[in-house]
C-alpha distance (Angstrom), angle and dihedral (degrees) to the residues before:
residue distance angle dihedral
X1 . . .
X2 3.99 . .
X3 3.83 112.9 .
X4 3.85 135.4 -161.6
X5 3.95 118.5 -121.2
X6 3.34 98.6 -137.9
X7 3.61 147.9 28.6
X8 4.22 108.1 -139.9
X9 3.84 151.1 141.2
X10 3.57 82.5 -122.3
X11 3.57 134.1 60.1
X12 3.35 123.0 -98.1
X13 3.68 138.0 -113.9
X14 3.45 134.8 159.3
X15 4.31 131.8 -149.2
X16 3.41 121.4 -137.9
X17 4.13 104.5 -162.6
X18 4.18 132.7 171.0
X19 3.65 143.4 127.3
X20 3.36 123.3 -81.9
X21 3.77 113.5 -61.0
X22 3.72 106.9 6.1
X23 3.67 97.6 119.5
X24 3.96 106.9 -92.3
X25 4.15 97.1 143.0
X26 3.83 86.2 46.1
X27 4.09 92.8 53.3
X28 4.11 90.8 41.4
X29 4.19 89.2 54.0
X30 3.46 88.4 43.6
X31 3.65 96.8 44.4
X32 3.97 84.3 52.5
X33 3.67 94.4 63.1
X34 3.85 85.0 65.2
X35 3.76 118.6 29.8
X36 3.82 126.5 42.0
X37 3.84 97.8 -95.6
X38 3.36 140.2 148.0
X39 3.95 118.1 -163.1
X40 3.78 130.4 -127.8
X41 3.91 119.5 -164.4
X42 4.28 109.2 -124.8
X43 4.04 93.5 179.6
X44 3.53 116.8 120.2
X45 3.95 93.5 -148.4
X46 3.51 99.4 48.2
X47 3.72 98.6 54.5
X48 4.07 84.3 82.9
X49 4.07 123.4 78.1
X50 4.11 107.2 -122.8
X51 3.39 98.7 27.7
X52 3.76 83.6 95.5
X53 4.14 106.9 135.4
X54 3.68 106.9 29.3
X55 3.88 92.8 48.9
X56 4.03 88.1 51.6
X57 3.73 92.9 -125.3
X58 3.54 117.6 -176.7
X59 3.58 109.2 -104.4
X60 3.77 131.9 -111.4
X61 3.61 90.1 -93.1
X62 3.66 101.1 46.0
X63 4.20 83.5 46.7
X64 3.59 92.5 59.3
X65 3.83 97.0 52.6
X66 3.53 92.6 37.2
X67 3.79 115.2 24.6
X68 3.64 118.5 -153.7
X69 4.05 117.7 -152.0
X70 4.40 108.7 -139.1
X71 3.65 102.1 38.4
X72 3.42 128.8 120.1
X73 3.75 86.7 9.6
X74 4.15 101.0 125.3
X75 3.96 126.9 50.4
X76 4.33 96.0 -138.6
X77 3.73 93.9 -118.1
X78 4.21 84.2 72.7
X79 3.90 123.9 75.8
X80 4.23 113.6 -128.0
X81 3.68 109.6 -162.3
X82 3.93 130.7 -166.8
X83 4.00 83.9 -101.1
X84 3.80 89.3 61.7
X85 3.70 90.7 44.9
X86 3.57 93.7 54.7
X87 3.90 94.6 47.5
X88 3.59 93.3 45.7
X89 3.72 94.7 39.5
X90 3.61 99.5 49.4
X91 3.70 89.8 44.8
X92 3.88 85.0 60.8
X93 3.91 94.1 43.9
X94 4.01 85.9 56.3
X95 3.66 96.0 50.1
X96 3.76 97.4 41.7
X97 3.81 86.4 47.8
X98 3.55 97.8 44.3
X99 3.86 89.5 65.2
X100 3.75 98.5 56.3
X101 3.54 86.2 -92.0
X102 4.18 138.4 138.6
X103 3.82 117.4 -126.9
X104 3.51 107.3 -140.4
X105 3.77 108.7 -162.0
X106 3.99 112.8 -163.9
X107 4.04 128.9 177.0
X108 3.74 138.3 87.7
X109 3.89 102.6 -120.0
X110 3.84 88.8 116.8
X111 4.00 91.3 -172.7
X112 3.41 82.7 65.2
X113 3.68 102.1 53.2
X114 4.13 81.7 40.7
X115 3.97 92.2 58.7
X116 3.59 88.7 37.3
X117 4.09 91.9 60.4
X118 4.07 101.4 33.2
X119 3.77 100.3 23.3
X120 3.72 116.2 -136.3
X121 3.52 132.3 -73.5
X122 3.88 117.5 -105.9
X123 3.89 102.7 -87.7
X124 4.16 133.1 -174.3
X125 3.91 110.8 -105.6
X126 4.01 121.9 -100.5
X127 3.52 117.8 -71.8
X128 3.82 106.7 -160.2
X129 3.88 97.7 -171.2
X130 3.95 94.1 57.7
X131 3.75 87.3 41.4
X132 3.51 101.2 50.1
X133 4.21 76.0 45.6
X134 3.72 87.7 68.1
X135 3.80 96.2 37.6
X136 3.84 89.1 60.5
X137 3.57 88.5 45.5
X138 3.59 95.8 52.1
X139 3.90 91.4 50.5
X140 3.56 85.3 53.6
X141 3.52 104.2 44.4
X142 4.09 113.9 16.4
X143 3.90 124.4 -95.8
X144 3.78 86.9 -105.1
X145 4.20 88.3 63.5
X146 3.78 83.7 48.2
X147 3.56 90.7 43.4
X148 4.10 89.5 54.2
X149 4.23 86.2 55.5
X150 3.65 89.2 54.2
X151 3.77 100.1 50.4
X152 4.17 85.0 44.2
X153 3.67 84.4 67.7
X154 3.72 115.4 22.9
X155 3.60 105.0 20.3
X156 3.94 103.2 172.4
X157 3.80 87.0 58.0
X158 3.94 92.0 44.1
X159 3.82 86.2 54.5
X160 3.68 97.3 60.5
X161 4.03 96.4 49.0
X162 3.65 129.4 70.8
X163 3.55 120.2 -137.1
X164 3.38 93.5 -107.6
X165 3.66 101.1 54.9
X166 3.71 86.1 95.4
X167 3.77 97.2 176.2
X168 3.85 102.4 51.1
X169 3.95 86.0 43.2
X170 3.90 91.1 61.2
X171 3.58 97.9 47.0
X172 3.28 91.3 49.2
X173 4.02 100.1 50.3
X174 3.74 80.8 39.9
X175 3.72 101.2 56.6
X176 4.14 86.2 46.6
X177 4.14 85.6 48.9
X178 3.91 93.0 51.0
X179 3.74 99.0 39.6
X180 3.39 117.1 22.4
X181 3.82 104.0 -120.4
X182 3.63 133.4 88.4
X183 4.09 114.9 -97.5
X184 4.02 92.4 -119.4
X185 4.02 90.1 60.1
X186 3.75 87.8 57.1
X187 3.14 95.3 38.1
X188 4.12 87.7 59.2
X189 3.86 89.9 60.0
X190 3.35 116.3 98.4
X191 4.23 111.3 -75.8
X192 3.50 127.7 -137.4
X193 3.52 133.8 -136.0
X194 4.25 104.3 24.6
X195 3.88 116.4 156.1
X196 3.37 97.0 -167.8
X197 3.79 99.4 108.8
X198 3.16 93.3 33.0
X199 3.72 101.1 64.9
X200 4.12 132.6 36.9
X201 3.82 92.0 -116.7
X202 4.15 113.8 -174.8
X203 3.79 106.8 -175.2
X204 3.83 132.9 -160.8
X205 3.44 123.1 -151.0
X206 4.35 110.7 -162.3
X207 3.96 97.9 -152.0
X208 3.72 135.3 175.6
X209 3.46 126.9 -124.7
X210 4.15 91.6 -161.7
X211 3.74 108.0 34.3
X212 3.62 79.9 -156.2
X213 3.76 97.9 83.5
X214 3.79 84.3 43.0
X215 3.94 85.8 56.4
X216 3.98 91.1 51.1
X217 3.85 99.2 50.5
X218 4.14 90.0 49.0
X219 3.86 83.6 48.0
X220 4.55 89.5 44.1
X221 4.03 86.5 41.1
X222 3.91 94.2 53.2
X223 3.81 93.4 52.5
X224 3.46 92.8 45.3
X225 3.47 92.1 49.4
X226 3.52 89.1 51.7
X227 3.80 94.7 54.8
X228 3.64 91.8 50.0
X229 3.55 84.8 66.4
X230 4.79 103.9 -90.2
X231 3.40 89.9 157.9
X232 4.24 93.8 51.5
X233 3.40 94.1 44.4
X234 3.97 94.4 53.6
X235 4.02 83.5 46.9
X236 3.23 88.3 62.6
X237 3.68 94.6 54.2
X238 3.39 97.3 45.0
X239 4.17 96.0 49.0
X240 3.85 82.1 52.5
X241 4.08 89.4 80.0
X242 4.08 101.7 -157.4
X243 4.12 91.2 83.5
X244 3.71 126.0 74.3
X245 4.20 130.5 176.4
X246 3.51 89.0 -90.1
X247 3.79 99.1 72.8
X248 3.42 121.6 98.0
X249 3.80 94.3 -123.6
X250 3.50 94.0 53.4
X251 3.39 90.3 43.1
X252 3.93 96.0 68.8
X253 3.73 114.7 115.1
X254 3.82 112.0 -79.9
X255 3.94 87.3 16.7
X256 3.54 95.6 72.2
X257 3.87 92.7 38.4
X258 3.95 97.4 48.4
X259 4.27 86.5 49.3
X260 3.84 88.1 49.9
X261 3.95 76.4 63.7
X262 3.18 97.7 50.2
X263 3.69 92.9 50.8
X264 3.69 93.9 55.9
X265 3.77 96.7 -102.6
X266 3.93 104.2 115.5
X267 3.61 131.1 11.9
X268 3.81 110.0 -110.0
X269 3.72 95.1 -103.8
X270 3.61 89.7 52.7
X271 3.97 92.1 46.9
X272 4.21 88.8 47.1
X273 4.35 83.3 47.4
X274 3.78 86.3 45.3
X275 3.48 100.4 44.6
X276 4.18 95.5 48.0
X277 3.81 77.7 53.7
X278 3.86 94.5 54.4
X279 3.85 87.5 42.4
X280 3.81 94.3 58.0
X281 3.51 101.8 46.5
X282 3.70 84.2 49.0
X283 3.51 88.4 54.8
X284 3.86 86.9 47.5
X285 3.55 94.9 57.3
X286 3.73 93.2 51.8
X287 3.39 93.3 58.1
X288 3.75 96.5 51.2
X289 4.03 84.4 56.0
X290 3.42 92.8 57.0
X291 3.51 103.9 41.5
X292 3.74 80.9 63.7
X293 3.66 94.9 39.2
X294 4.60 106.0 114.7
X295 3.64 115.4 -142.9
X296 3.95 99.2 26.3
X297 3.60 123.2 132.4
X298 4.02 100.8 -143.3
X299 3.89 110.4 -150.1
X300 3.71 105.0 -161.8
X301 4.04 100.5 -135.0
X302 4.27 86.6 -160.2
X303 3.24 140.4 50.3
X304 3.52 103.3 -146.8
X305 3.69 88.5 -100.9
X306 4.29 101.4 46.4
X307 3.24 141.5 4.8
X308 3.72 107.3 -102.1
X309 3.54 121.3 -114.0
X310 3.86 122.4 -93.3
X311 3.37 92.5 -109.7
X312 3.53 103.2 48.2
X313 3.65 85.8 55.2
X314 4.08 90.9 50.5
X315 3.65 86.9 51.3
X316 3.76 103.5 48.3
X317 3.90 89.2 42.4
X318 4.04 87.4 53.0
X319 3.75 89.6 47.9
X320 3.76 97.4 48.2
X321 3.53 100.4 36.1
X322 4.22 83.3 72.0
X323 3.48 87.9 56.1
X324 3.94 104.4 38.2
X325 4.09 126.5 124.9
X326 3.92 109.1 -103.0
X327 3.79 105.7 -119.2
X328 3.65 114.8 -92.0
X329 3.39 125.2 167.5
X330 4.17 148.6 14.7
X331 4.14 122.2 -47.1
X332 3.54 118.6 -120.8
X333 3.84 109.6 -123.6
């Protein structure tokens, strides 16, 4: 028999979160064979039709038994921003919900989940001729010499970006160019369009004890990837002609790293080394977000020794999502 998680005023919903390869679409289908959820896709990447291997989508199989909501949803000529993902998400949390239902959310773009819970602060449109001014900067001078401008004039933001999170960096300095005032001030207005109080959220975070193992499976992924045919399905967006590096699509880690070969800048084994790199300190980075994340329940998927078996990890998940802390409260960025 199918059970709810949680007893609540509110509906329910329940966050599925993890780095990069540590089995968090494999926990959400499994999780759907027992509770009444439905599942709504919170990766970045796979929010954009033909971007179908490198982003790890589920396949068409898998997406027939187990449908995920936000795939498929972008052509990757258009932007998707954390604004669209919390209209279109929370219009998907309302349906699902409004049937009796569980909305499952599953990814590990953690700005995402972020927006999704606090909203976003009130921010001036895109202006492409100042950003494409700090794109040709950037080629010019590194993202860490950008990165340097940024902290000279909104330092609190600067502080919570690596230099090589080139997207977040530009926006930033962008937002500051356009409006005159630093990102973080804005961002300490009031947001709009949070659904953290309005929903009982429980969230599971799938962590490694040894980011070693975590290092392996990126490094497993990428060649399987690449035998599944990566490199032919970036050739086919790149022969398309409407997309450059620039775009966010193609700007997703081994994307942007497999078009650099393309364009004559690496040597395909040097774009498959650089884009395991990318992929780890991705992974990295997710990590540090959750470790800071309140009101997660981590679930180690290790033990220092092995990883654990899938279905030890569905089974400790199912135990402790009965017993998991409601969310309550802002996420540290």
């Amino acid at each position: 028999m199918r059970r709810t998680v949680v007893s609540a005023e509110r509906p329910e919903a329940i966050f599925i979160m993890g780095p990069t390869a540590s089995g968090k679409t494999a926990l959400a289908i499994a999780l759907q064979q027992q509770l009444p959820v439905e599942l709504i896709n919170v990766d970045s990447a796979q929010v954009y039709r033909q971007l179908d291997i490198g982003s790890a989508k589920p396949d068409k199989a898998t997406l027939a038994a187990a449908p995920h909501r936000l795939i498929d949803i972008r052509d990757p000529a258009e932007a998707y921003s954390a604004a669209d993902f919390i209209a279109d998400a929370s219009r998907e949390m309302a349906e699902i919900s409004g049937r009796g239902k569980i909305p499952l959310l599953v990814g590990g773009t953690m700005l995402y989940f972020k927006a999704l819970l606090e909203g976003l602060a009130e921010m001036p449109a895109a202006n492409a001729e100042i950003r494409d001014e700090i794109q040709r900067q950037a080629d010019r001078d590194g993202w860490a010499a950008v990165h340097e401008q940024l902290r000279a004039v909104d330092p609190k933001t600067a502080a919570a970006l690596h230099p090589n999170h080139s997207q977040r960096i530009q926006r930033a300095l962008e937002v500051y160019r356009v409006s005159g005032v630093p990102m973080s001030t804005l961002r300490e207005k009031n947001s709009r369009g949070g659904i953290g109080d309005s929903y009982a959220i429980k969230q599971i975070s799938l962590l490694p004890r040894n980011r070693s193992y975590i290092h392996n499976r990126i490094q497993q992924r990428f060649d399987e990837m690449m035998t599944q045919g990566f490199e032919q399905e970036v050739r086919a967006l790149h022969e398309r002609g409407d997309l450059n590096e620039n775009l966010p699509a193609i700007r997703s880690v081994g994307y942007r790293q497999l078009w650099q070969y393309l364009e004559g800048q690496h040597s395909l084994e040097e774009a498959v080394e650089k884009g395991v790199v990318a992929t780890r300190q991705l992974a990295k980075r997710q990590i540090t977000w959750l470790r800071n994340w309140p009101g997660s329940t981590e679930i180690e998927i290790d033990n220092g020794e092995g990883l654990l078996a899938a279905d030890n990890i569905y089974q400790l998940s199912l135990k402790k999502l009965h017993s998991a802390p409601i969310y309550s409260g802002s996420v540290n960025s």
